[in-house]
Backbone atoms as SQL, in Angstrom:
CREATE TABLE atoms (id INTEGER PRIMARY KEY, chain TEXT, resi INTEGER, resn TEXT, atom TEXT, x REAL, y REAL, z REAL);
INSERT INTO atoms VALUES
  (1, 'A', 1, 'UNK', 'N', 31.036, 52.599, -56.091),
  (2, 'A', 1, 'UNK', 'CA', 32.271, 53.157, -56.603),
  (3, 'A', 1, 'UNK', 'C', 33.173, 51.999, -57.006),
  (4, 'A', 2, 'UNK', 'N', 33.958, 52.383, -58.104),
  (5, 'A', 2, 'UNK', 'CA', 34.881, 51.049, -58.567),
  (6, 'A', 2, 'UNK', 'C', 36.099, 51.441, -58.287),
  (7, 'A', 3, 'UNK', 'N', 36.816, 50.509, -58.660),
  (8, 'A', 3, 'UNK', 'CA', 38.302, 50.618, -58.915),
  (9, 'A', 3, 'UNK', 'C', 39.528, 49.290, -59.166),
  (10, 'A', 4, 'UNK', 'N', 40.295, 49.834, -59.381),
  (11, 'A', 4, 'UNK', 'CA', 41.092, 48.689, -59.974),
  (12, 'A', 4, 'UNK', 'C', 41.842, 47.910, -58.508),
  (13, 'A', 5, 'UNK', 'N', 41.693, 46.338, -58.857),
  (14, 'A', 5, 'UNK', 'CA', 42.073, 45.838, -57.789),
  (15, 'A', 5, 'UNK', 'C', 44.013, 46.206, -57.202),
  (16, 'A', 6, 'UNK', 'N', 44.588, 46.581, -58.266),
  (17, 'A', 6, 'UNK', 'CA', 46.050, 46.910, -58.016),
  (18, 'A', 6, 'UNK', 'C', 46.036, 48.001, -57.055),
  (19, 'A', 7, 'UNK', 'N', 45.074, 49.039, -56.969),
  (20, 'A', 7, 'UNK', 'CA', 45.462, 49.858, -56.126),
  (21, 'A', 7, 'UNK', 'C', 44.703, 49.999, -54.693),
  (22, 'A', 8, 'UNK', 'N', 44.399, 48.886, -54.489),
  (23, 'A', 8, 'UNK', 'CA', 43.788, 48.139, -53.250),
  (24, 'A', 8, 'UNK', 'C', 44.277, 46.961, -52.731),
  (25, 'A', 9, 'UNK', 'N', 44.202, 46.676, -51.590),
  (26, 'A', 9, 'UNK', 'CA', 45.059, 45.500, -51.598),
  (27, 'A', 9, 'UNK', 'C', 43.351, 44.346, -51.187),
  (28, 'A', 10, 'UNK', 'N', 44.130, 43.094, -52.089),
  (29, 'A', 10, 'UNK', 'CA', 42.827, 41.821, -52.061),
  (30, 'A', 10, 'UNK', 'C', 42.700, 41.228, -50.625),
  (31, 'A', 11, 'UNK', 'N', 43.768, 41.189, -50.176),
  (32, 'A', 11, 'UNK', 'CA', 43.610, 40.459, -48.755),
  (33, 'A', 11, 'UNK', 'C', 42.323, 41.268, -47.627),
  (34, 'A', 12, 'UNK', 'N', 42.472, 42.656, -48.080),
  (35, 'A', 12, 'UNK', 'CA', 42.320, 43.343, -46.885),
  (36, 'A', 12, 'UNK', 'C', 40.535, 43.242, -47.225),
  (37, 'A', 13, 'UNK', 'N', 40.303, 42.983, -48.741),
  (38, 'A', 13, 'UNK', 'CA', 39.113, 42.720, -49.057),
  (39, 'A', 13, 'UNK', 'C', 38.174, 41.541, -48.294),
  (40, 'A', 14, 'UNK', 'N', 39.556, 40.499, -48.562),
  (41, 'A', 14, 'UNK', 'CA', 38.981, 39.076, -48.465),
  (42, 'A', 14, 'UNK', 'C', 38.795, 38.898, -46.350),
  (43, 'A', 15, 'UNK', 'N', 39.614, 39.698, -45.905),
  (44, 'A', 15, 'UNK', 'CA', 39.470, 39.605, -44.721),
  (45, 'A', 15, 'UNK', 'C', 38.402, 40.415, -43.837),
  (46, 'A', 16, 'UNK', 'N', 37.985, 41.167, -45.191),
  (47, 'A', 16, 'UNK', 'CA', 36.738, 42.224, -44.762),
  (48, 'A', 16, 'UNK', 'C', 36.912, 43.042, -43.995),
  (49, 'A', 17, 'UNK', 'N', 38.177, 43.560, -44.106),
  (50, 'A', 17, 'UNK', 'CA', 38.566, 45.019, -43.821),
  (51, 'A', 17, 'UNK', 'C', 37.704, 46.035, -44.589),
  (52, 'A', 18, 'UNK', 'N', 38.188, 45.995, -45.617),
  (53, 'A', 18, 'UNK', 'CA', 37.473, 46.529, -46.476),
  (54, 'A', 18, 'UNK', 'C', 35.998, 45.879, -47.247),
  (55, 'A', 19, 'UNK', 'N', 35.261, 46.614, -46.930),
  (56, 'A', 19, 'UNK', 'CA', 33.561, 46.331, -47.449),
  (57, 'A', 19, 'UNK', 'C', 33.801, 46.274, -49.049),
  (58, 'A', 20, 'UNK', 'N', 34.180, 45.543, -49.737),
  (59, 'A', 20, 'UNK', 'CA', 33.923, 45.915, -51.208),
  (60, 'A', 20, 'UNK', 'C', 33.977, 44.269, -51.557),
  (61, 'A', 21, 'UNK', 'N', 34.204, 44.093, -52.981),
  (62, 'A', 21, 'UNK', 'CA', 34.145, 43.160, -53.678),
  (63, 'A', 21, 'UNK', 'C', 34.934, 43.300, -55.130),
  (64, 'A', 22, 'UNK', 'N', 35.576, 41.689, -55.474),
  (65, 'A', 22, 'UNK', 'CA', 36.053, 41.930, -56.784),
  (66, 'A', 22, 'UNK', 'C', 35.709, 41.304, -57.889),
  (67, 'A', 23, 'UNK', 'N', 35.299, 41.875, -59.336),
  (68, 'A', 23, 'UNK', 'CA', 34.404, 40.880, -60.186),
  (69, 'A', 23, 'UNK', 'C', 35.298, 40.202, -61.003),
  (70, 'A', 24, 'UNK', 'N', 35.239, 39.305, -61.750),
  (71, 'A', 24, 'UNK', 'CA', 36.298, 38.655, -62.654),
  (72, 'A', 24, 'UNK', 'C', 37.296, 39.467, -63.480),
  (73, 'A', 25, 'UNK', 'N', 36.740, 40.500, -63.583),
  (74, 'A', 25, 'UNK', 'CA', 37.774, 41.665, -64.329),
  (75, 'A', 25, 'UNK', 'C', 38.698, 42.013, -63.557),
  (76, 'A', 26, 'UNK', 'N', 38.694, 42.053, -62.468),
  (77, 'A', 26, 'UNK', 'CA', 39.764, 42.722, -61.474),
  (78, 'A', 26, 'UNK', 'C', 39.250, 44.040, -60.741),
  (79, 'A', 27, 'UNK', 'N', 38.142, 44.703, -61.306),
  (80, 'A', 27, 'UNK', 'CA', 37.149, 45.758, -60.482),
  (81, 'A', 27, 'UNK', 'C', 36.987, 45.665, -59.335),
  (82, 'A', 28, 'UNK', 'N', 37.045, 46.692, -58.670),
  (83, 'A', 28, 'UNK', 'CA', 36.710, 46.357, -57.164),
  (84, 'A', 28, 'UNK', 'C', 35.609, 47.378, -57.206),
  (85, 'A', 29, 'UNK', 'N', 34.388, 46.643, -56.248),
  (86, 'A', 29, 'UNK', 'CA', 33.133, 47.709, -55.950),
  (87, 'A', 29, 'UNK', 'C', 33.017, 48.085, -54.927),
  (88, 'A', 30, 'UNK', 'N', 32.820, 49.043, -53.710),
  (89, 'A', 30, 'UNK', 'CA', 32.972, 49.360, -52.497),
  (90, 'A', 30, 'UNK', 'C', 31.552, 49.514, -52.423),
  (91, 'A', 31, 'UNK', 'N', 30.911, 48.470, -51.112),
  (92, 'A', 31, 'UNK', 'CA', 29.691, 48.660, -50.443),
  (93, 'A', 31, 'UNK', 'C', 29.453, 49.793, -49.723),
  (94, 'A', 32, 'UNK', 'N', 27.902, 50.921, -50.320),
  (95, 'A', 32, 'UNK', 'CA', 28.251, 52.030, -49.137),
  (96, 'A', 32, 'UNK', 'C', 27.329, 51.244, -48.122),
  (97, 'A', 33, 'UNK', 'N', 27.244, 51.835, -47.156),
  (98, 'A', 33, 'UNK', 'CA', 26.583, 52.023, -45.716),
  (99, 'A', 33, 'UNK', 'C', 25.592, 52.196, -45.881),
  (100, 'A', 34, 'UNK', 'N', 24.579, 51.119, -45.494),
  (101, 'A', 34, 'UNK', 'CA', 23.197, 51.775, -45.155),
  (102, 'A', 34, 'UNK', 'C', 22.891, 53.290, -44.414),
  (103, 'A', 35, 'UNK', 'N', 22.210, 54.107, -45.304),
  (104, 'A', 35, 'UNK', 'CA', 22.043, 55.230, -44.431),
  (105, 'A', 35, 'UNK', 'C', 20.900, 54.903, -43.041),
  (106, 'A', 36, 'UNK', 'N', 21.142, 55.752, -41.852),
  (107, 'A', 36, 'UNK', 'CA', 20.368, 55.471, -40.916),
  (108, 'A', 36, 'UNK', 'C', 19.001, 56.133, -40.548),
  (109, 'A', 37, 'UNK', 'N', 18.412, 54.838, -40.554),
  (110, 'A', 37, 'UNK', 'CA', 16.933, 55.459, -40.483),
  (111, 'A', 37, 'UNK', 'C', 16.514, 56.305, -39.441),
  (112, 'A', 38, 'UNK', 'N', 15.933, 57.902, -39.418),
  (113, 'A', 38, 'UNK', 'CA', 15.419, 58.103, -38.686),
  (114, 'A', 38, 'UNK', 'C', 14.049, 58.642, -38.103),
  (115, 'A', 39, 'UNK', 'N', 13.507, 58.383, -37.076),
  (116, 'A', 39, 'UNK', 'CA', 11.700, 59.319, -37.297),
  (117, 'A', 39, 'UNK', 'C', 11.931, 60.633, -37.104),
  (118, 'A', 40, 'UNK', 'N', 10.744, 61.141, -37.571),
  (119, 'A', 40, 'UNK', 'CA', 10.397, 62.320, -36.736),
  (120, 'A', 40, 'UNK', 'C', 10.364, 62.507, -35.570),
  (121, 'A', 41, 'UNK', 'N', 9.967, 61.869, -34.826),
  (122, 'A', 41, 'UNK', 'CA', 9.920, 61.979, -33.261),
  (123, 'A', 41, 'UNK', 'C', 10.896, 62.201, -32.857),
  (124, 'A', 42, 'UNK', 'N', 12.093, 61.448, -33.419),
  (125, 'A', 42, 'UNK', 'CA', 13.444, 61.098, -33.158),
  (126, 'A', 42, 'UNK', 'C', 14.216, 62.923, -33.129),
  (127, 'A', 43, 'UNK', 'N', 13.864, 63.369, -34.701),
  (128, 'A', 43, 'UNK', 'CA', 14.511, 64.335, -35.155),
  (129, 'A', 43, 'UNK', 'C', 13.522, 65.537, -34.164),
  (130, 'A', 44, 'UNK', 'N', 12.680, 65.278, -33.438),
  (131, 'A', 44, 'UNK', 'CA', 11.941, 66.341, -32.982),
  (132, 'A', 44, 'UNK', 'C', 12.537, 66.048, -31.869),
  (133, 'A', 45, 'UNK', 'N', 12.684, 65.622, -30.784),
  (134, 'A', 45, 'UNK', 'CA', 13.492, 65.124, -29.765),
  (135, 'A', 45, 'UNK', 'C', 14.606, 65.837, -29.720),
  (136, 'A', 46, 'UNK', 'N', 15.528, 65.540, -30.789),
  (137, 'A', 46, 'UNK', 'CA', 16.959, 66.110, -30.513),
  (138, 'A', 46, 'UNK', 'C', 16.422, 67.465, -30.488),
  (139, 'A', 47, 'UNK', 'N', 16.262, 67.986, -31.518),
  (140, 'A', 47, 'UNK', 'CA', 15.594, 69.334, -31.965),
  (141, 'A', 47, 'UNK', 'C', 15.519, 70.026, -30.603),
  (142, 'A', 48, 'UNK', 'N', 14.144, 69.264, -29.861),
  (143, 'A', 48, 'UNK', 'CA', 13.539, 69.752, -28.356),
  (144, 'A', 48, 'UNK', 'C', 15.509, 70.182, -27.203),
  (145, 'A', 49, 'UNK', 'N', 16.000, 69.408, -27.401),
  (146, 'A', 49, 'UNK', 'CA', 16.802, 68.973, -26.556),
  (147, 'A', 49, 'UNK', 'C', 17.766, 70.174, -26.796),
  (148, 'A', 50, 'UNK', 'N', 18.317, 70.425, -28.436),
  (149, 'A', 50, 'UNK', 'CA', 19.283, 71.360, -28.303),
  (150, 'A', 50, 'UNK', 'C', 18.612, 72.588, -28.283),
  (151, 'A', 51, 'UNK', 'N', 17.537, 73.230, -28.412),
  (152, 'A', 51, 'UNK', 'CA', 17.053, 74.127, -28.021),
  (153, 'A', 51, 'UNK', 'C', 17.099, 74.603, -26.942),
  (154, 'A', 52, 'UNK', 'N', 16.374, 73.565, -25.910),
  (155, 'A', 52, 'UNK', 'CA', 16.400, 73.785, -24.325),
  (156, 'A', 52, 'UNK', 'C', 18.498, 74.151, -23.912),
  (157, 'A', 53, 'UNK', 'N', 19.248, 73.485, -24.316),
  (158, 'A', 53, 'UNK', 'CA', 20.940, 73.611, -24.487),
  (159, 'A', 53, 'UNK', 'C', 21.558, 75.183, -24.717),
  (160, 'A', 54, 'UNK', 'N', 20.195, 75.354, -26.260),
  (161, 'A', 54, 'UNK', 'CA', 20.923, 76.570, -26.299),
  (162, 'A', 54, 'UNK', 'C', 19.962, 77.486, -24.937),
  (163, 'A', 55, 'UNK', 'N', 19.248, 77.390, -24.867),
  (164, 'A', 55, 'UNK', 'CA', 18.638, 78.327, -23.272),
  (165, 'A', 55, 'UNK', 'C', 19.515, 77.994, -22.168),
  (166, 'A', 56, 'UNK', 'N', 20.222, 77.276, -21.857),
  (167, 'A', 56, 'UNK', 'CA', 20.800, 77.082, -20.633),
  (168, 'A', 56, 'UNK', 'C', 21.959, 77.813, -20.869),
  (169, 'A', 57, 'UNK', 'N', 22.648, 77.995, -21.916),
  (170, 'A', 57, 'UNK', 'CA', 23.981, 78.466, -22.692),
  (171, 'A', 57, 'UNK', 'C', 23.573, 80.243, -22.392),
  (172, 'A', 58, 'UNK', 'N', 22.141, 80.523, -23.377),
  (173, 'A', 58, 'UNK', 'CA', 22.184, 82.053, -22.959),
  (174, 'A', 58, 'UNK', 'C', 21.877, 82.311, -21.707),
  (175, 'A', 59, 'UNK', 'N', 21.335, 81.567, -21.046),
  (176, 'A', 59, 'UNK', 'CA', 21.419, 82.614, -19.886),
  (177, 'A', 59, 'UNK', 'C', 22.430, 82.279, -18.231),
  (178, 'A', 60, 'UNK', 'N', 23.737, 81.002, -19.064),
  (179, 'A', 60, 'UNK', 'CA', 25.021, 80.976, -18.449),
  (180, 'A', 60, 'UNK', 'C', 25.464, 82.147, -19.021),
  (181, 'A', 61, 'UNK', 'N', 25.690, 82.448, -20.344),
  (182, 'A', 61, 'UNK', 'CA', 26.420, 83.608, -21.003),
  (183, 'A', 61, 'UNK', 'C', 25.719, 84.900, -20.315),
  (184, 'A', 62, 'UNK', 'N', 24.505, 85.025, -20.031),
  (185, 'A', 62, 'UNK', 'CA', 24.126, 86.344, -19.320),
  (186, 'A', 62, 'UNK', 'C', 24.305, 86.494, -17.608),
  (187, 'A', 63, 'UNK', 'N', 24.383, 84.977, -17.209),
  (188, 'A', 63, 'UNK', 'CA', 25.063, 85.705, -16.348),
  (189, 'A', 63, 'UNK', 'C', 26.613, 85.897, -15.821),
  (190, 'A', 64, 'UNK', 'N', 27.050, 85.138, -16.510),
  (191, 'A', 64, 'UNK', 'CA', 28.405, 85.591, -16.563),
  (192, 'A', 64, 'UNK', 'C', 28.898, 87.046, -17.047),
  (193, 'A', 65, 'UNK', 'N', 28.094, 87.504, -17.794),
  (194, 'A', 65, 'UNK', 'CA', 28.182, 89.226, -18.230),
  (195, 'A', 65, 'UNK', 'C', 28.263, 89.773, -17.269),
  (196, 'A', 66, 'UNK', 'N', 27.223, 89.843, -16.382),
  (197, 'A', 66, 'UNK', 'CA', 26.746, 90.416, -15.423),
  (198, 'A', 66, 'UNK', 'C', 27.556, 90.114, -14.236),
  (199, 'A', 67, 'UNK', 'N', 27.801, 89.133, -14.337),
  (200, 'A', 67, 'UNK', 'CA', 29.475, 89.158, -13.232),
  (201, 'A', 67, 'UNK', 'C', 30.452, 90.010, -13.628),
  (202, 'A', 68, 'UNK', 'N', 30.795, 89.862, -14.817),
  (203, 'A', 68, 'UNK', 'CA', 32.042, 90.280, -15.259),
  (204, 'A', 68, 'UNK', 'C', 31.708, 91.680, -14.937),
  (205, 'A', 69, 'UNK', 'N', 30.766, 92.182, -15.330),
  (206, 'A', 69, 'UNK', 'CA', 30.563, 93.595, -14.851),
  (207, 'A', 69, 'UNK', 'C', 30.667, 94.186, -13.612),
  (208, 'A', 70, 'UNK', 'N', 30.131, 93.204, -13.112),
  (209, 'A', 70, 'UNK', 'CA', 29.930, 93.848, -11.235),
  (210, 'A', 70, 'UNK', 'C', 31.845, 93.571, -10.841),
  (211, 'A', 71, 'UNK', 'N', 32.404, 92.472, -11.241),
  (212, 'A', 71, 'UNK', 'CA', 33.998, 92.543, -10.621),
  (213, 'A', 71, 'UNK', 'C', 34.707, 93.449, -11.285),
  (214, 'A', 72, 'UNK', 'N', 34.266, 94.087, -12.172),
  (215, 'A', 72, 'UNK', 'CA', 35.113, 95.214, -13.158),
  (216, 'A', 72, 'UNK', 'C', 34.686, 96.665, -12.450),
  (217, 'A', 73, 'UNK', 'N', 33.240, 96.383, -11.938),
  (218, 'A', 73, 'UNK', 'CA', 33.188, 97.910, -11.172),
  (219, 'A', 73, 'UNK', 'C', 33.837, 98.104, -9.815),
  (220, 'A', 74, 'UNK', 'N', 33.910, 96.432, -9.213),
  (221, 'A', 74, 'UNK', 'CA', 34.688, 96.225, -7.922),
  (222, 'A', 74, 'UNK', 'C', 35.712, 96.765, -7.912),
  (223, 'A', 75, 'UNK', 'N', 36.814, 96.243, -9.163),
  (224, 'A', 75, 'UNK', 'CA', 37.994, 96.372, -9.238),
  (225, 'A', 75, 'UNK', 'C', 38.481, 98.139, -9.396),
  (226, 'A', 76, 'UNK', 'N', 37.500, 98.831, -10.319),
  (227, 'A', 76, 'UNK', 'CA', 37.563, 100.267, -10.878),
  (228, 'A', 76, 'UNK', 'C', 37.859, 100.638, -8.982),
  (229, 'A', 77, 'UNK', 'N', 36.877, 100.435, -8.671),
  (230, 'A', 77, 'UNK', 'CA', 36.688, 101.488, -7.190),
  (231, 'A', 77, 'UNK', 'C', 37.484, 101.057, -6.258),
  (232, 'A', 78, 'UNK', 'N', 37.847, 99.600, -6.392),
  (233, 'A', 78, 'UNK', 'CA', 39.042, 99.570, -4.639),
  (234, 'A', 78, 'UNK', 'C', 40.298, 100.071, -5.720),
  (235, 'A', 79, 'UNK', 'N', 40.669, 100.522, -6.842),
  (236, 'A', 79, 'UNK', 'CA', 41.974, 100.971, -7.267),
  (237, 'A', 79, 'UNK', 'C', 41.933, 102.746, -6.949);
């Protein structure tokens, strides 16, 4: 991506704040980011992981139902 060096400031370039560069024209080019490499294994892993997350989630959420139910019938009958 370019842009004009006026609406950037050079210092913040030269101090490498900012990742970019300026060419004799006054252009500024902004370095992107290496994207991050990842494996399969990697992406199968997480995968494995939030799966097992969401199982622990449904069956906190089921039994919390099932509480809520039993203190709601508690409550119906000592009133």
């Amino acid at each position: 991506m370019s842009a004009s060096v006026g609406s950037y400031s050079s210092w913040q370039i030269e101090a490498e704040e900012i990742d970019a560069s300026i060419d004799a024209h006054g252009s500024v080019t902004f370095a992107d980011d290496e994207p991050v490499a990842v494996s399969k294994a990697e992406i199968d892993g997480a995968l494995r992981v939030a799966q097992e997350q969401e199982q622990v989630l449904r069956r906190l959420e089921r039994e919390i139902a099932r509480n809520k139910d039993y203190l709601q019938k508690v409550c119906v009958r000592s009133h």
